[in-house]
C-alpha positions, 0 to 999 in steps of 0.5 A, a space after each residue: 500500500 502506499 499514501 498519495 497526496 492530492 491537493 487540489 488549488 483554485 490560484 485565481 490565475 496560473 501565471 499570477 500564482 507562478 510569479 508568487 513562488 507557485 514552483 517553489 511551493 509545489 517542491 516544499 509540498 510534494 503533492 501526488 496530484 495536483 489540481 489547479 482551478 482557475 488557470 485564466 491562461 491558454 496552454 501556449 500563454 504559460 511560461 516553460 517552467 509552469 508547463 512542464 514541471 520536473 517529475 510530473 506530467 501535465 494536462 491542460 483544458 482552457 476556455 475558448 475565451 481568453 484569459 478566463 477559467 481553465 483547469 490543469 492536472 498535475 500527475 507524478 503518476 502518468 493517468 491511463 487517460 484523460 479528457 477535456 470536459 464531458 462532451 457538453 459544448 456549452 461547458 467544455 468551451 468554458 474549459 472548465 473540467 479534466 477528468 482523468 483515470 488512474 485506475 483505481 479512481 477516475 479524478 474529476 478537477 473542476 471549476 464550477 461557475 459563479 453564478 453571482 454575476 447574472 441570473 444568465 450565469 446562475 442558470 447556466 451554474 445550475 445546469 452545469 450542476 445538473 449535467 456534470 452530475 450526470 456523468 458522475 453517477 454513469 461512473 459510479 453505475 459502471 462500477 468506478 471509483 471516483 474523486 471529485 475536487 475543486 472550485 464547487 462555488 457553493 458554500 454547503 451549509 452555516 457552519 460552511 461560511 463565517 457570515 450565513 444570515 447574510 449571504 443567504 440570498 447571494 449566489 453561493 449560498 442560495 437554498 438550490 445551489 446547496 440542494 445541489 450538494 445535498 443531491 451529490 452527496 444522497 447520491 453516495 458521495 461524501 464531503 471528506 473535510 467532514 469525515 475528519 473535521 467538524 469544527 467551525 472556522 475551516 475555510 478555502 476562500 476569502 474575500 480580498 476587498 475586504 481582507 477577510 483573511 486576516 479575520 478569517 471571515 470566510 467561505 469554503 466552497 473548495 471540495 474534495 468528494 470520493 464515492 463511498 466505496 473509496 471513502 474508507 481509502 481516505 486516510 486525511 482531509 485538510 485545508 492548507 490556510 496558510 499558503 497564500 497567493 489567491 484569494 482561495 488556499 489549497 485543500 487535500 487528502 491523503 489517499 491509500 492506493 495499492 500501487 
């Protein structure tokens, strides 16, 4: 048996992050896997060193629209496969999904929408919910393990943001956003910082107009969930607080694989 550590980071901008010493805290960290949320970079914008990092291989999907969304996977591991969305134009030209097989597991890396902006982009949120639980649960039915991590941009429930009450009518927080977590998880799925972790307090995002962080008024809205019948390979889940360059910190598990 072995432990791997995949650590999953929304950096609000790859080569933003990478002028804040992204390289340096990936060798400090040593993940297995690394999945990055929030690239706003195509694959050709990124410098060498970011594109191809000693020791791991990389894996791109980039929205259509410049300088927007985009996710990326970085494996020690070489995955059996790995694919750009899942097959729904109106969301894979927003490069906003890597789903990638290990074998053991298929890892979902996702940047859900925000839905804050528009009534358009909270239905457009909405049915990305929908339709990208779809594919989850045709996984799961053939007998996969899976893992799904990332930007979810919904904070599940009170204990889940610093501010409830007052963020009750804001995308992010609303009653069918949440319900939509509620649906993941009746399907099977577990949140895993909360197979460890019960405490108020723990969040993934702060907002930096009004440097929440330094009085940790915050959210967590950054998810990893495994299906059940993975769950008891998750040894840890935690939130990494203290490393800074985003307005999101990193989040992980550690994870009990047979090779």
């Amino acid at each position: 048996m072995t432990t791997k550590r995949l650590i999953s980071w929304n950096v609000n901008g790859l080569r933003a992050a990478h002028k804040k010493g992204l390289l340096a805290w990936i060798a400090d960290d040593n993940p297995d896997i690394l999945c990055i949320q929030e690239t706003k970079a195509n694959e050709d914008q990124l410098p060498d060193e970011v594109r191809e990092i000693p020791g791991y291989k990389a894996y791109f999907a980039s929205a259509e629209r410049k300088g927007y969304s985009g996710v990326a996977i970085y494996s020690k591991t070489e995955p059996l496969s790995v694919s750009k969305g899942f097959g729904i134009n109106e969301f894979d030209s927003e490069g906003r999904t890597l789903i990638a097989d290990f074998g053991e597991f298929l890892l979902f890396c996702v940047y859900f929408p925000n839905g804050k902006r528009s009534q358009e982009r909270l239905d457009y949120k909405m049915r990305f919910y929908e339709a990208i639980l779809g594919v989850i649960d045709q996984m799961v039915d053939a007998g996969r393990n899976v893992i799904i991590c990332g930007d979810v941009n919904t904070a599940h429930k009170e204990i889940d943001l610093a501010r409830p009450k007052e963020n009750e009518k804001v995308s992010g927080f609303l009653p069918m956003e949440r319900e939509w977590q509620d649906k993941l998880l009746s399907h099977g799925h577990l949140d895993t910082l909360r197979m460890f972790n019960q405490d108020p307090g723990q969040y993934s995002y702060w907002d930096t107009f009004t440097r929440a962080r330094d009085r940790n008024v915050g959210w967590r809205i950054d998810y990893f969930y495994v299906n059940a019948a993975l769950s008891e390979k998750v040894k840890n889940a935690y939130i990494l607080a203290d490393v800074m360059g985003s307005d999101h910190c990193p989040i992980g598990i550690d994870l009990e694989l047979t090779q």
